[in-house]
KOLLOGU-803880 format. One line per field, with one value per residue: residue number from 1; residue in one letter; x, y, z of N, C-alpha, C in turn. Coordinates in steps of 0.001 Angstrom, whole numbers, m for minus. Each point is the difference from the previous one (the first is absolute). Layout:
N
num = c(NUM:...)
residu = c(A:...)
n.X = c(X:...)
n.Y = c(Y:...)
n.Z = c(Z:...)
ca.X = c(X:...)
ca.Y = c(Y:...)
ca.Z = c(Z:...)
c.X = c(X:...)
c.Y = c(Y:...)
c.Z = c(Z:...)
This chain:
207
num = c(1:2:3:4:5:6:7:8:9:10:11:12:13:14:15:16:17:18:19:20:21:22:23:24:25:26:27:28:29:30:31:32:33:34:35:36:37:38:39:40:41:42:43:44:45:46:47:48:49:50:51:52:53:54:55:56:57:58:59:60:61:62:63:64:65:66:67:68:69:70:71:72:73:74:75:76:77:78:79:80:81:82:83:84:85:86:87:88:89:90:91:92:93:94:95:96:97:98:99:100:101:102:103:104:105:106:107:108:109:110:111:112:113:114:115:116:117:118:119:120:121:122:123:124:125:126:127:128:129:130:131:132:133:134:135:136:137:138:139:140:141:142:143:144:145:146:147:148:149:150:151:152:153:154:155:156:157:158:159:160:161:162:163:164:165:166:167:168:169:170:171:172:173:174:175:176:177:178:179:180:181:182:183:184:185:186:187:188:189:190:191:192:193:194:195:196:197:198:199:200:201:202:203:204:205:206:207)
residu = c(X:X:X:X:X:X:X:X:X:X:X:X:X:X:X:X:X:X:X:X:X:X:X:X:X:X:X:X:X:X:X:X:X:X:X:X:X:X:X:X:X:X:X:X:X:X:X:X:X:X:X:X:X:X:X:X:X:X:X:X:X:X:X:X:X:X:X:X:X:X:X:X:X:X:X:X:X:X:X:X:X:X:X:X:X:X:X:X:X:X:X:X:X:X:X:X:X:X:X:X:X:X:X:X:X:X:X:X:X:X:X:X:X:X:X:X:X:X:X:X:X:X:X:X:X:X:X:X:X:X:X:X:X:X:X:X:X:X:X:X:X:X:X:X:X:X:X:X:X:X:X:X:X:X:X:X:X:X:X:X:X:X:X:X:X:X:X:X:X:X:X:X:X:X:X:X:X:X:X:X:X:X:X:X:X:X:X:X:X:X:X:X:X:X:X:X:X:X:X:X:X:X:X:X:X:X:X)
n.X = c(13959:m783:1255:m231:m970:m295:559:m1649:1260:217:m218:m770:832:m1457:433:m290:m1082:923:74:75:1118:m508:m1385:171:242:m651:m873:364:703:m1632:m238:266:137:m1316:m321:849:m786:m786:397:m317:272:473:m172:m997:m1049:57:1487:m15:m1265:549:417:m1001:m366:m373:m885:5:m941:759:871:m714:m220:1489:897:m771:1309:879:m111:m1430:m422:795:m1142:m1413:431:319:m1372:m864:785:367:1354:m977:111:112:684:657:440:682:1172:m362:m132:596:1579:94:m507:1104:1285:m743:m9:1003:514:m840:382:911:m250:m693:1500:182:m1189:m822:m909:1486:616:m965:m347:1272:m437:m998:1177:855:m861:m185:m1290:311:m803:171:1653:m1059:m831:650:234:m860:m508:940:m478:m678:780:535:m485:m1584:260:955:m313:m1536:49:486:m913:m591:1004:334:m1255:246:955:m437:m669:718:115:16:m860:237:m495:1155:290:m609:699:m1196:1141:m19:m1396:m457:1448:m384:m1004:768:1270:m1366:m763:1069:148:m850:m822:683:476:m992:520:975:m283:948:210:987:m447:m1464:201:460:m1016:m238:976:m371:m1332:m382:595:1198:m835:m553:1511:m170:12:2004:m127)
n.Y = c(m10201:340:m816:786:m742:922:m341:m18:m858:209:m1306:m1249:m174:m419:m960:167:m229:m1219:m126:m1521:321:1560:m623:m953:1123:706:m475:m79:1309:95:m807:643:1393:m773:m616:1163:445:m652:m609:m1135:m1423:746:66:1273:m409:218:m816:m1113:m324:153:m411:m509:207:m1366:m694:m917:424:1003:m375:m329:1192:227:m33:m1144:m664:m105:m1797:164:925:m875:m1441:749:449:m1549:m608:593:m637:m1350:572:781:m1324:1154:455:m277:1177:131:m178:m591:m991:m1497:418:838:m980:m1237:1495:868:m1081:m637:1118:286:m1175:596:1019:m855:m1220:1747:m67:1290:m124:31:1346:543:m864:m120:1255:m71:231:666:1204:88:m557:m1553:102:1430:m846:m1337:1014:269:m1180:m472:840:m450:m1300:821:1291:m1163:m896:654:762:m627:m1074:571:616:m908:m623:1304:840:m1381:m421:1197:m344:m567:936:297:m1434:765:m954:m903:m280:m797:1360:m799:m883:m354:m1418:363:m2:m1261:195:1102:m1172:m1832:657:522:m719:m657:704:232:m954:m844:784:345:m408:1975:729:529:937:m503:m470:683:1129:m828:m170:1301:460:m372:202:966:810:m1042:m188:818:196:418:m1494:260:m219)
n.Z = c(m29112:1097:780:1214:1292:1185:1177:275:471:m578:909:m476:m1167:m523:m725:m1072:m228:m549:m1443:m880:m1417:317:423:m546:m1074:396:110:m1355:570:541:m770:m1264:771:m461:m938:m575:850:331:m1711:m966:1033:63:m753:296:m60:1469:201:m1049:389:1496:m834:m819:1192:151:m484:1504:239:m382:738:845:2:199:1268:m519:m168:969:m419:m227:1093:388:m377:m84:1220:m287:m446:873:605:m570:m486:m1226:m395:m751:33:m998:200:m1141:1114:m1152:1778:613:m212:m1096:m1460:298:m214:m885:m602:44:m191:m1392:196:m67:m549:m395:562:m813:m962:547:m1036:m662:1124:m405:m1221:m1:773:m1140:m1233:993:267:m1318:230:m418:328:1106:481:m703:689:735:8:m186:1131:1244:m160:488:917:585:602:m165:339:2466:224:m161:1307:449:m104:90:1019:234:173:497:1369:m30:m489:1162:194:963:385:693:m1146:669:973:m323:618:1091:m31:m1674:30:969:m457:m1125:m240:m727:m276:m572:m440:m144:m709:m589:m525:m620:m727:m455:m675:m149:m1480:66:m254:928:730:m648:m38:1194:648:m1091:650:1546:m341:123:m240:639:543:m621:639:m962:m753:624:m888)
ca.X = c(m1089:339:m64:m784:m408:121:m846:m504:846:1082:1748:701:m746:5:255:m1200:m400:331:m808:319:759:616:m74:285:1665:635:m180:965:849:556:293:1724:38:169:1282:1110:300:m197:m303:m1014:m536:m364:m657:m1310:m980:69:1184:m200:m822:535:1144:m1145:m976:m1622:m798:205:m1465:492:1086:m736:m1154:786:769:m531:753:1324:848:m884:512:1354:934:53:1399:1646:504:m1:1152:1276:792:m114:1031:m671:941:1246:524:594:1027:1664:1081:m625:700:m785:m1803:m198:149:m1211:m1312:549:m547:m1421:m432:879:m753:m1152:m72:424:m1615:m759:m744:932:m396:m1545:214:415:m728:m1019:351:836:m965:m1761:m162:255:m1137:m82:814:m371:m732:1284:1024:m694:311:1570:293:m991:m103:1500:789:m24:433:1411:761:m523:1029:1897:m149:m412:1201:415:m723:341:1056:181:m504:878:1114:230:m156:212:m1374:m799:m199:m1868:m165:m401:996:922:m527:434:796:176:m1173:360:648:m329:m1027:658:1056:m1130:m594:1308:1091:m584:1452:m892:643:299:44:1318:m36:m819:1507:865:m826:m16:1676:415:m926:m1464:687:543:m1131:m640:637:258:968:494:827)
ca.Y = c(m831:m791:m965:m511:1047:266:m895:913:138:856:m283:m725:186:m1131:m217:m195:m1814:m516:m1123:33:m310:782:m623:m1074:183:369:m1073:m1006:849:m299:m719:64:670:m861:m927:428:641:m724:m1027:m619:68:1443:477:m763:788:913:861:437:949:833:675:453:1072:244:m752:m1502:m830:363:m890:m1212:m31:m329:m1412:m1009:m325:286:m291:741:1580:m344:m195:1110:1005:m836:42:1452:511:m206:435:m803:m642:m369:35:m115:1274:m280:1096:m124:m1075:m1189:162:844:m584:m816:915:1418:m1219:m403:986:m46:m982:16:1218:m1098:m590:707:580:m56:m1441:m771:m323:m342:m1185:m371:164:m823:m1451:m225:m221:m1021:m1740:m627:695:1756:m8:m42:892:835:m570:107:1503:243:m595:790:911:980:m1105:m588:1255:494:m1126:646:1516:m673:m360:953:563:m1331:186:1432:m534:m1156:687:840:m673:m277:m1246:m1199:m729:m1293:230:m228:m757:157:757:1538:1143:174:438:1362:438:m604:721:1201:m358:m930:1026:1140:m613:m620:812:1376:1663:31:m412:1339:768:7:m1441:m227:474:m737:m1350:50:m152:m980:m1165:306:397:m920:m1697:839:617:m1043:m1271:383:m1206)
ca.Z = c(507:1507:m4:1383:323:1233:851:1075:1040:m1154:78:m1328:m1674:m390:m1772:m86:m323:m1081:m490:m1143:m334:1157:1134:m244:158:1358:466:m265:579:1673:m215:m288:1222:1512:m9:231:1666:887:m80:162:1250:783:m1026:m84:m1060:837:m260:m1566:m367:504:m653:m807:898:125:1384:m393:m1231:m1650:347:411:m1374:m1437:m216:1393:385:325:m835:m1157:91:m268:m1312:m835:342:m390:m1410:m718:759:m1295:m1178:m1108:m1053:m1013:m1069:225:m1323:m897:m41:m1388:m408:638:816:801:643:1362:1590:418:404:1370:804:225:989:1937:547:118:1200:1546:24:1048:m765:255:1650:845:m312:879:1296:39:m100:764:1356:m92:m362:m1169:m1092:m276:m927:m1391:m935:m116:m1221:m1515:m816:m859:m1302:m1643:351:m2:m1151:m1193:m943:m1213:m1181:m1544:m729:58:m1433:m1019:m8:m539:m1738:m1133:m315:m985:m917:104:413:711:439:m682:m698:756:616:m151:908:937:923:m342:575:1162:600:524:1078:1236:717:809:1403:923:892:1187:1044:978:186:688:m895:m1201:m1273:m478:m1960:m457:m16:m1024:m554:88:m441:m1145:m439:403:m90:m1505:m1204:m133:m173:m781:m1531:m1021:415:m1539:m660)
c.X = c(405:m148:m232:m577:3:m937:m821:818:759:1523:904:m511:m224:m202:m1807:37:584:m841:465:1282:1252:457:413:1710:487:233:1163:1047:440:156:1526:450:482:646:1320:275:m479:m343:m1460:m194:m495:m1250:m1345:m1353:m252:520:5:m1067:352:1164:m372:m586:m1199:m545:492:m861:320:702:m478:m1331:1056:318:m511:1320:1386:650:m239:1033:1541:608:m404:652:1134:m504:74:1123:1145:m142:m119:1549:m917:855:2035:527:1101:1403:1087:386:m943:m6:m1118:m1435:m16:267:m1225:m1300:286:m264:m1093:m670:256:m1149:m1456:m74:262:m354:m459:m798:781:401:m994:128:1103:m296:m834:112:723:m1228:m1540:107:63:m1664:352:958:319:m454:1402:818:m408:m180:1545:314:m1039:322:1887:1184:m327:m64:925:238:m144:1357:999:m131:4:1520:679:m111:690:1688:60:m252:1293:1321:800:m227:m289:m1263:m737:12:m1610:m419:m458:799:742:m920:m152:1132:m210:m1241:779:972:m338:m693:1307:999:m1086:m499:958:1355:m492:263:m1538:415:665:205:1288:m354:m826:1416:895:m796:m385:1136:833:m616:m634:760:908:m1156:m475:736:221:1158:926:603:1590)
c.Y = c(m569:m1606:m284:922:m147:m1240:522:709:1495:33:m566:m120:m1368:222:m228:m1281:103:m904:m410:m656:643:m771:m1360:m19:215:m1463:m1157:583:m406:m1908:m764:568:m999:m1205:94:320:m1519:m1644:m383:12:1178:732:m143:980:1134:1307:1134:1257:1177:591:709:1178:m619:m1183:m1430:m493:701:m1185:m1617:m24:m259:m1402:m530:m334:839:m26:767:1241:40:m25:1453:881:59:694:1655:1088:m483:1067:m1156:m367:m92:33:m295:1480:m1173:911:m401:m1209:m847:763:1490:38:m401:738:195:m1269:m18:1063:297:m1030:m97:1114:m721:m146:628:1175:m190:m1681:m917:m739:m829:m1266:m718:m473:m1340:m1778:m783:m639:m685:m1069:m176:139:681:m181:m231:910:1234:m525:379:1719:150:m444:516:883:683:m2005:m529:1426:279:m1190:30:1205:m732:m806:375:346:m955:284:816:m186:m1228:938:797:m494:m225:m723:m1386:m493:m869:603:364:m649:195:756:742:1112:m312:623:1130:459:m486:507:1179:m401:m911:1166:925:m1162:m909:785:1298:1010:329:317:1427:m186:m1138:m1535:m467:m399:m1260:m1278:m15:m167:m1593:m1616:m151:154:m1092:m893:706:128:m1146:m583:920:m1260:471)
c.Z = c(1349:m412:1367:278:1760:637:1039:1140:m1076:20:m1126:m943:m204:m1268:m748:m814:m1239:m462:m1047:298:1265:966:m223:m84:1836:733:m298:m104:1137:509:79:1060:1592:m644:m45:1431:397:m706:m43:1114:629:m1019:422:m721:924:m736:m1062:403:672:m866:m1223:222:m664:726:m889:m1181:m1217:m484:m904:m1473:m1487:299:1533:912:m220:m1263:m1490:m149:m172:m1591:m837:508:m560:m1787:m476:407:m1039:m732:m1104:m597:m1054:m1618:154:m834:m588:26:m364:262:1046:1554:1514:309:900:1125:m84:398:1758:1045:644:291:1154:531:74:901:1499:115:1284:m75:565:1165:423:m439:913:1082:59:91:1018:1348:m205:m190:m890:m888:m421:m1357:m893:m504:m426:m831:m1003:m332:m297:m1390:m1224:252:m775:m815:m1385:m1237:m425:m864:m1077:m655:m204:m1267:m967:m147:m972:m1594:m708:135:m1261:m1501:m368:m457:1191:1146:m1232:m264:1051:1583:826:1171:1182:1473:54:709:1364:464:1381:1206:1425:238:738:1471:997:560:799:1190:856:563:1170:m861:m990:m815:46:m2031:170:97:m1100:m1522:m324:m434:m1528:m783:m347:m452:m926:m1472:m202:m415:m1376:m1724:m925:m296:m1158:m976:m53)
């Protein structure tokens, strides 16, 4: 099936009209696209649609505003946290969780957010907080809990390890070494922070 066809000139192929879901995906493609290359600030409904291949008013007929077309780019762009697998011990829920949260935050989604929070106004940026925190903090705390839970089932974490700031740990060590440090997480440091922190605070008291 041709997907273009010739321009009176017969020099260049233009793409034929999308519509739908087609067209709507492209769109929050090119979206993500320009916020990774050029940032919010730089970002504009121009752009997007030029990157789309179709006209500003497709654009403008989904999402009235910048900030609109943004947050549905960010959300349909995350890697679901939707489950914790169950792989024999605390120890390796918390590597394979951890991981797959690191790959969240360094998700194309991931980037672009950044991007956003760092360069928009304090409006735009409420609306961004709040997708990070339904999007990628309040799942994983659900999964770290969950991991927790089935250690305790297991025995191997301690009954009263339940506590709020037991699950802050691992987000706040993740986000203060990326966003203050700059660093990012390699397998070996995830590794070491499960070794080192998690499994000590975690194992059960011996008499």
């Amino acid at each position: 099936m041709a997907t273009s066809r010739w321009t009176d000139a017969g020099a260049q192929p233009v793409s034929l009209r999308r519509r739908g879901p087609v067209l709507e995906r492209a769109i929050l493609d090119a979206a993500l696209e320009q916020l990774s290359t050029v940032g919010w600030s730089g970002l504009t409904m121009e752009g997007v649609a030029a990157g789309a291949q179709t006209g500003k008013a497709a654009v403008y007929r989904r999402w009235p505003s910048k900030a609109e077309l943004v947050a549905d780019a960010l959300r349909s762009g995350f890697p679901g946290l939707d489950d914790a697998p169950d792989h024999g011990s605390v120890r390796e829920d918390l590597y394979q969780l951890c991981r797959r949260v690191r790959g969240t935050m360094y998700s194309r989604s991931g980037y672009a957010l950044r991007s956003v929070l760092y360069e928009c106004d304090s409006a735009s940026a409420d609306r961004f907080h709040e997708l990070i925190l339904h999007r990628v903090i309040e799942p994983a705390n659900r999964l770290f809990r969950e991991v927790v839970r089935r250690g305790i089932e297991r025995g191997d974490v301690r009954p009263d390890a339940t506590g709020d700031l037991v699950f802050d740990v691992i987000p706040g060590l993740m986000m203060y070494r990326q966003k203050v440090c700059g660093s990012e997480w390699s397998d070996e440091d995830i590794a070491a922070m499960i070794d080192q922190v998690m499994v000590p605070l975690l194992r059960p008291h011996r008499g």
